[in-house]
VEXVOTOR-123571 format. One record per residue: x, y, z of N, C-alpha, C in turn. Coordinates in steps of 0.001 Angstrom, whole numbers, padded with zeros to 6 digits, always signed. Example, Ala and Ser with C-alpha at 12.3 -4.5 7.8 and 13.67 -1.06 7.14 Angstrom:
BEGIN
+013190-005690+007800+012300-004500+007800+013200-003300+007800
+012850-002250+007080+013670-001060+007140+012900+000030+007870
END
This chain:
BEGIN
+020887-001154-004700+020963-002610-004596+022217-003033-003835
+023149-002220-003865+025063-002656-003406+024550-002749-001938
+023736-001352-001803+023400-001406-000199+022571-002076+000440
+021330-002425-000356+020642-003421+000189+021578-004460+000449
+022538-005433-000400+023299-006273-000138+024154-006345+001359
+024514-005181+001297+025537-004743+002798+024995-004978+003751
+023582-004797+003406+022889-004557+005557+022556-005466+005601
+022263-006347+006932+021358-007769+007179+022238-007730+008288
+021456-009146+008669+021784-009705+010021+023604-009623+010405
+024386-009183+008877+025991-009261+009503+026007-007761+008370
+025980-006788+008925+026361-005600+007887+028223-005809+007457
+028205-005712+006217+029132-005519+005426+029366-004860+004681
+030843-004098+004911+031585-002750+004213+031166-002738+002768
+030362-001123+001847+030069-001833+000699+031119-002018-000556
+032761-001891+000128+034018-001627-000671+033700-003476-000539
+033787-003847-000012+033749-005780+000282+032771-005961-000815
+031247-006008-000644+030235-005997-001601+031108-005590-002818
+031271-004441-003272+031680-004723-004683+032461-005427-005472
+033773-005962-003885+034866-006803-004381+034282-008264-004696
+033426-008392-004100+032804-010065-004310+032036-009822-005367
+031000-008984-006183+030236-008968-007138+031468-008753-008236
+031898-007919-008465+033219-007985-009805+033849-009056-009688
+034253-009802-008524+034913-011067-008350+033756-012180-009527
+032841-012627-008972+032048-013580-009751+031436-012686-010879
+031347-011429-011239+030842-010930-012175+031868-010931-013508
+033170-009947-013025+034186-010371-014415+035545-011453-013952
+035496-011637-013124+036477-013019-013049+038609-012034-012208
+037752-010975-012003+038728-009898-011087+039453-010527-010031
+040389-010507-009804+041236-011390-008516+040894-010242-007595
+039467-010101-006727+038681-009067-005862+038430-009902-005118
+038608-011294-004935+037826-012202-004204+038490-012176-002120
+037303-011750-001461+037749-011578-000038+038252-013144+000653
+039222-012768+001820+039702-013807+001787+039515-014669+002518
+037800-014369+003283+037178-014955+003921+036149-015558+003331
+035754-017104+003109+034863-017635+001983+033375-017256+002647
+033763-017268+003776+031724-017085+004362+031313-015537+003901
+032041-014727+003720+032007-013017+003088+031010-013558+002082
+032100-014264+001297+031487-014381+000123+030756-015265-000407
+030170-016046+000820+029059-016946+000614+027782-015918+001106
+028011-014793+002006+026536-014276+002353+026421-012945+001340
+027850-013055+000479+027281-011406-000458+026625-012566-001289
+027343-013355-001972+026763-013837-003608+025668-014482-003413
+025307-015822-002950+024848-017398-002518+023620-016135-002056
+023397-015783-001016+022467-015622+000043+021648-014113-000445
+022470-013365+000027+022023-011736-000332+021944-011127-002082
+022380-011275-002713+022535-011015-004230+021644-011234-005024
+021673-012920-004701+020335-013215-005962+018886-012585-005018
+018710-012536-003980+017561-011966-003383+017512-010697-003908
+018501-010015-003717+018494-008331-004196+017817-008424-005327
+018771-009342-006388+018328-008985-007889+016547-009435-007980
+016323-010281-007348+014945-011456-007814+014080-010191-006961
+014080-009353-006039+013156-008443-005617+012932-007134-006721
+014306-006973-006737+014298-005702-008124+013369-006342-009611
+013749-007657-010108+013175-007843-011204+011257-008109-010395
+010812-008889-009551+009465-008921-009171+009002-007570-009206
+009384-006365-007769+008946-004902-008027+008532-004749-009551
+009748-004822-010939+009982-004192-012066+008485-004504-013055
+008591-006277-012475+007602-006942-013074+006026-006467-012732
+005463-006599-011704+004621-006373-011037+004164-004519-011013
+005370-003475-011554+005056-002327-011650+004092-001922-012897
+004872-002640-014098+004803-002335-015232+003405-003182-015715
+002915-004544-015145+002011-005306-015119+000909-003926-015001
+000498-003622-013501-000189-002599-013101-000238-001446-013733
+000600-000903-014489+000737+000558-015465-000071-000334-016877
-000003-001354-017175-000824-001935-018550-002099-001708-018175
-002430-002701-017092-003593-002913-016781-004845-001845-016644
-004232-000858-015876-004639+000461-015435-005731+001012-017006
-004384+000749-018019-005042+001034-019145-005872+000342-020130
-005589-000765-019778-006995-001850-020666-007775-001940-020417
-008177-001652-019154-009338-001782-018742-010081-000410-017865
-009402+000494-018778-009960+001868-018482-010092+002539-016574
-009251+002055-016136-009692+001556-014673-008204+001771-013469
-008057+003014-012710-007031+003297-012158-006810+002936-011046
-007452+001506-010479-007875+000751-009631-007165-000618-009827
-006591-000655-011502-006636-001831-011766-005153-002225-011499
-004696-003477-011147-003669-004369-011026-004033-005606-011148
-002657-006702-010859-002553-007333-010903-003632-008840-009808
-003643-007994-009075-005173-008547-007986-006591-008558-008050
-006941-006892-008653-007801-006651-009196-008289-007918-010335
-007723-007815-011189-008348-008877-012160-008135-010511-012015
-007728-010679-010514-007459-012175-010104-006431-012695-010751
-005361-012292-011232-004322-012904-011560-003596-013340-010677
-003598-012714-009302-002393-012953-007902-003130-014123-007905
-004819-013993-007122-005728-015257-006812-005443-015897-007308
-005270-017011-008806-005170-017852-009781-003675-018246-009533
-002498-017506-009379-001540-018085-008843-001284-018667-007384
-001761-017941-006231-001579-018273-005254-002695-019618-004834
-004100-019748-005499-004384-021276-005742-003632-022360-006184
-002953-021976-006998-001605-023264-007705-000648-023794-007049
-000184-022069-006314+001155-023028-005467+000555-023029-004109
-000554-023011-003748-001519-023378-002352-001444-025127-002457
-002350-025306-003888-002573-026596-003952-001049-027444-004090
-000171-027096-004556+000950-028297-004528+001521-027944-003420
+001463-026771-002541+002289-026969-000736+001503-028245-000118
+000151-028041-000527-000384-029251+000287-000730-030377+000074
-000522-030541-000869-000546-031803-001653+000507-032629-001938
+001703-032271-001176+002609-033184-001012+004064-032906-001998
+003872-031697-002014+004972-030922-002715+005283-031381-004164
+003842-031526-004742+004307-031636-006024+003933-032500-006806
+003710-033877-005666+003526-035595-006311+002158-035551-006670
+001535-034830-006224-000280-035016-006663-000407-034156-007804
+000597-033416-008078-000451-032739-009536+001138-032577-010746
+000868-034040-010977+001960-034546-012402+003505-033742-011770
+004172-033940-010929+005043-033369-010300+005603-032016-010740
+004497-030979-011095+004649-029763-010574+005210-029260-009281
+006099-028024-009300+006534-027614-008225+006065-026336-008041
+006098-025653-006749+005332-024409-006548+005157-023230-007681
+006659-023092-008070+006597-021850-009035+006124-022516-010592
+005830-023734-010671+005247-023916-012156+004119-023840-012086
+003092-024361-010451+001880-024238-010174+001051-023200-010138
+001772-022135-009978+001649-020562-009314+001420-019842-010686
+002566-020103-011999+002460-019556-013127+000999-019904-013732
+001011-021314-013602-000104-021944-014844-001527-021412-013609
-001423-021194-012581-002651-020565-011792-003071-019016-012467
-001838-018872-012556-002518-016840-013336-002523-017131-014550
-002222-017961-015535-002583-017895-016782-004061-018234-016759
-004196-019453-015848-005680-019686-015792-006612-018933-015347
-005847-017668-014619-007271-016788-014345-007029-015819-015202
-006127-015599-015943-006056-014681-017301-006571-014914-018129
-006972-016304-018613-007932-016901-019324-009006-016895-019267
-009262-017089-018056-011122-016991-017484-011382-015594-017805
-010791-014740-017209-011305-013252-017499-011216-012793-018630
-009972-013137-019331-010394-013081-020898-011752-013354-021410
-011872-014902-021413-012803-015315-021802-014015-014648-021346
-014618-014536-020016-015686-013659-019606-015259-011949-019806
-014828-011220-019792-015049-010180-020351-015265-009852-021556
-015718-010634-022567-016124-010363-023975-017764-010195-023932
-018286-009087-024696-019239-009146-025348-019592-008966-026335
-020328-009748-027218-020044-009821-028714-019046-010125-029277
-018201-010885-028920-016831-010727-029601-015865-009739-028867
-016446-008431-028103-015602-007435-027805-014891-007788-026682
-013909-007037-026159-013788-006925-024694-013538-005862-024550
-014696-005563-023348-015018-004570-022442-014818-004087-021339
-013904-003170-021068-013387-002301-019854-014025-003048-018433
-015046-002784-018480-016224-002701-017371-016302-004489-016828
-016279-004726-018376-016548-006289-017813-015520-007181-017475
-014090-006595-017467-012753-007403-017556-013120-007495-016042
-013138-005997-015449-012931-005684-014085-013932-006565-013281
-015080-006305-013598-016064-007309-012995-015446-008800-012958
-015372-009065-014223-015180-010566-014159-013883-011216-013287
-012620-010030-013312-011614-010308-012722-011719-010632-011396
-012704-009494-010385-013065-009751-009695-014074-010923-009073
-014464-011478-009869-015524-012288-009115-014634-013895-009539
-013360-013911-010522-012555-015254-010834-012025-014885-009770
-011352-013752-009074-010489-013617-008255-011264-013982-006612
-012693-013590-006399-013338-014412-005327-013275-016030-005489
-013630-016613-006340-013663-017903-006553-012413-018547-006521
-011477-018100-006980-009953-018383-006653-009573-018629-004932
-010069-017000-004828-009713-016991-003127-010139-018155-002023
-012278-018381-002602-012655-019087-001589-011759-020525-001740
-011779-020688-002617-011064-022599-003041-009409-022347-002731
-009031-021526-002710-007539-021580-001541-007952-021318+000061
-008623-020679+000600-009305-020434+002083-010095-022501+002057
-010308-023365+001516-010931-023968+001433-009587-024749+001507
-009074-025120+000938-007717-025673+000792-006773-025607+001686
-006205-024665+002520-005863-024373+003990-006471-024665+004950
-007719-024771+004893-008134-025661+005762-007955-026976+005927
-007419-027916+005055-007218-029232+005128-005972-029459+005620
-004894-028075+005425-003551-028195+005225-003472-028419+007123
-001828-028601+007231-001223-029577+008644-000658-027990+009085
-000460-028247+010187+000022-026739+010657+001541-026006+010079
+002660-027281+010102+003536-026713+009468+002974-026328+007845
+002281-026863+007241+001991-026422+005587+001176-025188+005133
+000716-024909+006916-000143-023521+006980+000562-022725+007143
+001952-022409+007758+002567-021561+007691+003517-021403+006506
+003864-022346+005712+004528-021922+004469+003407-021122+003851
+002199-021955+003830+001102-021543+002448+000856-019934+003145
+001109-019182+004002+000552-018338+004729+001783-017173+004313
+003243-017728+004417+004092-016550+003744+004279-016603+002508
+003514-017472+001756+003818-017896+000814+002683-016620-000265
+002022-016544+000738+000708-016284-000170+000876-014587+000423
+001887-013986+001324+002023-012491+001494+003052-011758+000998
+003993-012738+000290+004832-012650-000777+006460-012536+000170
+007696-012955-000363+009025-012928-000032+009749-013423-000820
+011096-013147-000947+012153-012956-001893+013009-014363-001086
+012673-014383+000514+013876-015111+001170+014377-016225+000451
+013791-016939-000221+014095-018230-000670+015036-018072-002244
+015390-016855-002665+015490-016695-003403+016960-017592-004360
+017340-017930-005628+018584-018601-006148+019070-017886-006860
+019971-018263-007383+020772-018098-009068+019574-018780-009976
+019239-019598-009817+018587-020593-010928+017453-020164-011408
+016992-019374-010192+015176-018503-010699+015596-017077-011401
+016867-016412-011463+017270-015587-012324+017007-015402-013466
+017609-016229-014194+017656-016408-015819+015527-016128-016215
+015148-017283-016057+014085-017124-016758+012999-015810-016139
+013647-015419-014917+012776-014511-014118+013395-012972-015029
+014732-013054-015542+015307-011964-016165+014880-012367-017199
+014573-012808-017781+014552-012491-019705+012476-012511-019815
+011821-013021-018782+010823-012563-018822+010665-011150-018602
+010642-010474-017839+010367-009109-017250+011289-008397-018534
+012158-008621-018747+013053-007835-019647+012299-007997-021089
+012253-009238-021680+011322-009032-023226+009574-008471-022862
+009260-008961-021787+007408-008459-021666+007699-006657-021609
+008661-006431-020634+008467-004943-020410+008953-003900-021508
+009828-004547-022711+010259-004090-024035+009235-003891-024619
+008659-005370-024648+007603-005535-025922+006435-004447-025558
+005765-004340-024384+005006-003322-023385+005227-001852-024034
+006380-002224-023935+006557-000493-023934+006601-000112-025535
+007062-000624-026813+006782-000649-027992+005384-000472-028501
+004583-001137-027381+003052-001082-027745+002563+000865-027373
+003603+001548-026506+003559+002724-025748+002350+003693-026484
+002840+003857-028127+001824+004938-028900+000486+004514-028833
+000275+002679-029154-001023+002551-029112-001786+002704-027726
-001203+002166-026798-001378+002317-025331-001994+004051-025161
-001009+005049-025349-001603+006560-025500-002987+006621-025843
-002884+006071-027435-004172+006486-027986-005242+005627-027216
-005414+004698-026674-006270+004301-026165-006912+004475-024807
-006126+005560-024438-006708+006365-023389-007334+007293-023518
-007364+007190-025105-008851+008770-025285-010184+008212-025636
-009981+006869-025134-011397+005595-025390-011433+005545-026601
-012406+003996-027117-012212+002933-028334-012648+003731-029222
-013511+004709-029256-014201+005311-030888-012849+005521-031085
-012273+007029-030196-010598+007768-030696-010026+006506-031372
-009511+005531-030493-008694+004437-030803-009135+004095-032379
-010648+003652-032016-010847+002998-033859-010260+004163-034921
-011202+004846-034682-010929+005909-035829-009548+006553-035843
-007999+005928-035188-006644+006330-035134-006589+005286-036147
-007167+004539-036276-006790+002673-037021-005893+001291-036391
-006734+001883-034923-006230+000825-034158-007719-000327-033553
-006787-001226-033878-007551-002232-033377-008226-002758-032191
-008874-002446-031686-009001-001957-029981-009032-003834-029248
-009839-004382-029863-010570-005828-029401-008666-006578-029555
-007687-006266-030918-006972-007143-030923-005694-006547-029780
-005915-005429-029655-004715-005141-029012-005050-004951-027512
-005998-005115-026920-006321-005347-025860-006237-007101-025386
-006639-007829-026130-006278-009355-026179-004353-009764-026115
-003747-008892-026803-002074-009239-026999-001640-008143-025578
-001757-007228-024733-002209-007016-023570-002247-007376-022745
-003493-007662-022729-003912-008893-021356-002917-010083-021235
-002761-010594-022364-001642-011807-022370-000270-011884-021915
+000629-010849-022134+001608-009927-022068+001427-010007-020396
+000526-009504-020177+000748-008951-018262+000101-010504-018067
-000606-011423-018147-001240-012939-016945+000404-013302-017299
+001104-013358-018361+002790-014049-018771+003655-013289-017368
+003996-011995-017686+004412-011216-016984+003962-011281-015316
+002802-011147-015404+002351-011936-013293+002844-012896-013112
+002316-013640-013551+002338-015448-013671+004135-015811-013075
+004873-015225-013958+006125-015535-013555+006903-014939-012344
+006125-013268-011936+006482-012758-010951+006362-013424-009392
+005002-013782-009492+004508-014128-008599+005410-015524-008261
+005077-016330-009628+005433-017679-008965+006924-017849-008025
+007725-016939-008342+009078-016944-007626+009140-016165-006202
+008181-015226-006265+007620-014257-004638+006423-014208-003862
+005763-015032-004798+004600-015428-003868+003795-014008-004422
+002402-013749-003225+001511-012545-003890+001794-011405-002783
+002337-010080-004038+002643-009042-003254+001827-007774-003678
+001268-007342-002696+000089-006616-003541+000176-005065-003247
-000284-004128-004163+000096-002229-004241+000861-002732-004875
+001964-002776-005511+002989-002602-006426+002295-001645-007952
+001769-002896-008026+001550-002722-009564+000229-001458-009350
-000552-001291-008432-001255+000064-007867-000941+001400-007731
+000130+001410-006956+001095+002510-006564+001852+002761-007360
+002860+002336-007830+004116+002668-008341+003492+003820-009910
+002771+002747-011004+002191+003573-012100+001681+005259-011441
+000664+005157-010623+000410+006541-010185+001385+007476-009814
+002285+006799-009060+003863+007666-008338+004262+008000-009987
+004625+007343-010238+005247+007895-011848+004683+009090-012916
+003704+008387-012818+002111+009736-013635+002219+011116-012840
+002294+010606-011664+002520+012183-010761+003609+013238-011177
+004553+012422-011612+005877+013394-011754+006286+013372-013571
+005882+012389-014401+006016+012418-015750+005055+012352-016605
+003548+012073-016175+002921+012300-016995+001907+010815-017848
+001015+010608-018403+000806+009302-018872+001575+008973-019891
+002462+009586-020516+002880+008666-021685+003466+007496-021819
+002984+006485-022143+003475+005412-022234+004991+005227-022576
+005254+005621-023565+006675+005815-023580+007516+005872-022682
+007229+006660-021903+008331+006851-020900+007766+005883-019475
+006378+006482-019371+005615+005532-018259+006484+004371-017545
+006354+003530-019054+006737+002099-018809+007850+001861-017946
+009112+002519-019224+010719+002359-018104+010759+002376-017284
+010021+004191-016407+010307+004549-015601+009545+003780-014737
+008261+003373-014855+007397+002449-014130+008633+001415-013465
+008785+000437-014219+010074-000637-013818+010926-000303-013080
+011510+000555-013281+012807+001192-012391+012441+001530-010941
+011321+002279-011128+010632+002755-009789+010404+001608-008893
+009787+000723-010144+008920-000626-009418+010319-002022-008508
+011388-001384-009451+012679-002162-008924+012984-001646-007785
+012960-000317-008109+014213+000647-006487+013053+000363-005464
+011884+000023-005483+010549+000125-004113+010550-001118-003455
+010552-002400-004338+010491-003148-004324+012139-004141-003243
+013148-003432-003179+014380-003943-003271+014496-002872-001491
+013718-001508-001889+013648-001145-000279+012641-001989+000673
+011978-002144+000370+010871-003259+001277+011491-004378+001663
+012275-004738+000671+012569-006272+001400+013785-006111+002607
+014693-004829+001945+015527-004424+002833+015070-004361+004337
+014057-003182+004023+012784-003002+006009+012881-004738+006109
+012011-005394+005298+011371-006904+005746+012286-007958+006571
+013697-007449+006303+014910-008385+007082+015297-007549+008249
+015390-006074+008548+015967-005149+009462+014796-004797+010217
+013675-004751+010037+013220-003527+011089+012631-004863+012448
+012864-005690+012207+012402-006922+013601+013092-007627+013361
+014540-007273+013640+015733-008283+013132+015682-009205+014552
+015707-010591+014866+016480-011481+013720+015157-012071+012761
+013825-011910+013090+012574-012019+012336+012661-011411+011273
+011846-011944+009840+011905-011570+008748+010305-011245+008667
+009695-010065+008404+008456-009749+007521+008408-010019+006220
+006821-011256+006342+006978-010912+004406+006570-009815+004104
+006175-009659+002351+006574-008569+001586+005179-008193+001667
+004458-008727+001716+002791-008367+001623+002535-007384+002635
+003093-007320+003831+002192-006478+005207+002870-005171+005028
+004402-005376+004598+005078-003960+004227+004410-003214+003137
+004251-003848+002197+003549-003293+000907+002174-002883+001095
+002020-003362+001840+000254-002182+002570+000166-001602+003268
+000858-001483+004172+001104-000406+005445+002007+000704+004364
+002992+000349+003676+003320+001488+002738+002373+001928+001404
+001572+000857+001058+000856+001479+000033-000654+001830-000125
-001294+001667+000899-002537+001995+001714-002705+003299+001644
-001655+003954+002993-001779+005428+002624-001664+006351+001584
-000676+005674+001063-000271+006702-000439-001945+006574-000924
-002574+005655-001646-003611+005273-001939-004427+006260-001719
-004771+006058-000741-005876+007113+000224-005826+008584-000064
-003979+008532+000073-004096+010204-000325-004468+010721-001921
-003720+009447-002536-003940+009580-003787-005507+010410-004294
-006242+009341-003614-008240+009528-004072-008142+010706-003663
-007618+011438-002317-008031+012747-002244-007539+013560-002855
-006365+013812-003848-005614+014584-003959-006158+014633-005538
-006631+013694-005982-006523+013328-007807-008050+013163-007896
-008282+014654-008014-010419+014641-008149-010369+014292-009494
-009500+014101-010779-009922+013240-011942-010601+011846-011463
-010344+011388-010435-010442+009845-010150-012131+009479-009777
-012736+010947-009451-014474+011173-009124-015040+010574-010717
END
């Protein structure tokens, strides 16, 4: 992260970087004695660093749940239309006048309450009998997540050309805009969901030997798949709304991890996050440097890097037949 901070459009020594972060971090007389230093480490570069590391963290660990509720190593955060359902929300208030048309919501409150609402729908339609069913989350995710899509493709069309190009990086995901102020609640989300996540770790195990195993362990399959699902639309919902939709994360990263440690939830999880932080925090790094003074959003990097892995993945992992 020190180094991501250093490089950009003005590379800076990372002995400087640390003097300005201990400076505003413990109150150290480190402070450089040039104020613009330390307007492009803290103000500009910093909170971006951190807000990419916590999205990656978020969006990793989302995808390592999912994978498992719905029996399905395919599954993320897209998959079940949770990105779709957000990126309708903050579609509709870019163009709608930033906010004034829907009870003055602003993008990232629009974006949240968009993936709860498609966390809901698929909730709600993947039950049968009362149950919810692997097979049918995925289905249903998918087809809220078409209906999401067409009514934002529907919605851009009305939009003015400048509102097409926000709604357009908006919707391939980036950190650029990033504050201090989207910190706090962006940190104590990802930090209590990915605790609480990972506490769930033993039952999570057992429920990868499918629901009879599960019942007959004396686990509740219908309730703990419901506290789950909820856990990750909370956990998207907030990722997204601050980076827009960035997609492989929550795909890739769980498998990269499984490759080298194994499924246990226990460990999965952490390491999921961490992974999902350090990947996440290199991309954005490429997204400012590799067509400098142009910025790539996070979406085209994250598929050109997570495409292939993918691909090789299916060939390499004949469990997946």
């Amino acid at each position: 992260m020190v180094v991501a901070i250093s490089i950009g459009a003005v590379n800076i020594p990372l002995g400087d970087v640390w003097a300005v972060v201990l400076h505003h971090v413990t109150g150290a007389d480190t402070a450089p004695s040039d104020p613009a230093l330390d307007q492009i480490v803290w103000d500009f570069r910093t909170p971006r660093v951190v807000l990419a590391a916590l999205v990656g963290a978020g969006l990793a660990v989302t995808g390592a749940v999912l994978q498992t509720v719905v029996s399905n190593p395919l599954a993320d955060p897209i998959v079940l239309g949770f990105s779709y359902g957000a990126t309708l929300g903050a579609v509709l208030v870019i163009t709608l006048g930033g906010g004034a048309a829907l009870a003055g919501l602003g993008v990232s409150a629009a974006a949240f309450l968009g993936a709860v609402a498609a966390g809901a729908l698929v909730f709600a339609l993947g039950q049968r009998r009362g149950r919810l069913a692997p097979v049918r989350l995925v289905l249903a995710g998918v087809a809220i997540g078409y209906v999401f899509l067409s009514a934002t493709s529907f919605v851009q069309l009305q939009a003015t050309p400048t509102e097409l190009r926000t709604v357009m990086f908006w919707m391939l995901g980036s950190v650029a805009g990033a504050t201090w102020d989207q910190i706090p609640t962006v940190t104590v989300v990802v930090l209590v969901t990915t605790v609480l996540l990972s506490l769930f770790g033993r039952r999570l195990n057992v429920l990868l030997a499918g629901d009879e195993s599960a019942t007959a362990l004396g686990v509740d399959v219908n309730r703990l798949r419901a506290v789950l699902l909820v856990l990750s639309a909370l956990l998207t919902g907030t990722v997204i709304a601050v980076a827009g939709s960035i997609g492989f994360v929550g795909l890739m990263i769980p498998h990269l991890v499984r490759l080298t440690t194994g499924a246990d939830h226990r460990r999965l999880l952490p390491l999921t996050a961490l992974l999902g932080a350090l990947y996440l925090v290199l991309v954005d790094l490429l997204s400012r440097t590799v067509n400098r003074p142009n910025e790539l959003p996070l979406g085209i990097l994250t598929a050109l890097l997570g495409a292939p892995f993918f691909l090789w993945l299916l060939r390499r992992n004949k469990g997946l037949d």
